[in-house]
N, C-alpha and C positions, 0 to 999 in steps of 0.2 A: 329579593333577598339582599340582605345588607353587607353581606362575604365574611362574617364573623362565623367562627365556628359556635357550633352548639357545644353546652356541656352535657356530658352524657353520666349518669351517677353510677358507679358497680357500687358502691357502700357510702354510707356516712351522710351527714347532716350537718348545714352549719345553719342554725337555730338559737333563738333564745328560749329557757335556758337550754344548755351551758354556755356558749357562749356570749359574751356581755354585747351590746348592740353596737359600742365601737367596734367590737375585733367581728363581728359580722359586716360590718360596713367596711371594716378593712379588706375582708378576706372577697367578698362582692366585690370590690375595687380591684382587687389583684386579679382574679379570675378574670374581671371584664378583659384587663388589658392582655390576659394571655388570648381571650376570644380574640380579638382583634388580631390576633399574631403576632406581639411583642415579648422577646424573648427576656425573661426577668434573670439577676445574676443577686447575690448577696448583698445587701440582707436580707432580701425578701425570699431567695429561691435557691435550692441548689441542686446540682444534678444528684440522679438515686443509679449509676448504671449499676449496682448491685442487685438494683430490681428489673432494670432492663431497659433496654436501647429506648432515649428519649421518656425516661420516669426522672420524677424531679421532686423536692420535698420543698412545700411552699410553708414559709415559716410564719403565721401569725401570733403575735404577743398580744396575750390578753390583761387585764386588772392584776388579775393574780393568778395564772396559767399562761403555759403557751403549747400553742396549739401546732400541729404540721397537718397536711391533707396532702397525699401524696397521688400526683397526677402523671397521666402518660400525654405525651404530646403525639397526638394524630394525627394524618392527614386533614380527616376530617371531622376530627372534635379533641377535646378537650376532656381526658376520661380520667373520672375522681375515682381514683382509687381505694383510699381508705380516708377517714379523719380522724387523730387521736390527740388528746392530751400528752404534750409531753413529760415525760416527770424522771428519765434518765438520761446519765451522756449521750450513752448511741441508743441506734431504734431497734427496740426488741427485736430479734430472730423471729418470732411468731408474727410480727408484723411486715416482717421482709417477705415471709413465707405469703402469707393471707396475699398481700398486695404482686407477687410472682403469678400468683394461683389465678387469681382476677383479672392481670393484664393476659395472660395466656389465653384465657377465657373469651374474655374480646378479643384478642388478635385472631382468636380460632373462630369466631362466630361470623 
């Protein structure tokens, strides 16, 4: 084994389409480095503790969208929590909610 953590999916998809095959190869490039154990700070990343201890909103900029995929940092993975389109300031309360719900989930699994 190569000591990278796996990623582990609770929701979402980074696909073409929607998104465009750079911000896919962005977003593949920033997860790798987080597999690796490199901890990312802005502008690529920033912490979520409103969703809970080690959640973090990783920010991809797409053509004409941008994207966040919000992940919890585990011991032993890398767990995607949700992926959305951005399209307001802050991140919806039903997304704060959804992505609470799915790290509980796996913490409790």
């Amino acid at each position: 084994m190569n000591g990278d953590k796996p990623l582990v999916w609770s929701h979402g998809e980074i696909k073409t389409p929607p998104f465009t095959a750079a911000a896919r190869v962005e977003a593949g490039i920033l997860l790798r480095r987080l597999q690796r154990g490199e901890s990312l700070g802005l502008p690529h990343s920033r912490p979520m503790p409103i969703i809970g201890s080690q959640a973090h909103e990783l920010r991809i900029r797409d053509e004409t969208k941008t994207w966040r995929i919000f992940y919890h940092v585990a011991d032993e993975a890398i767990v995607i929590l949700e992926v959305i389109e951005k399209k307001t300031q802050q991140t919806p309360k039903t997304v704060i909610e959804t992505c609470r719900r799915r790290l509980r989930h796996y913490l409790s699994s």
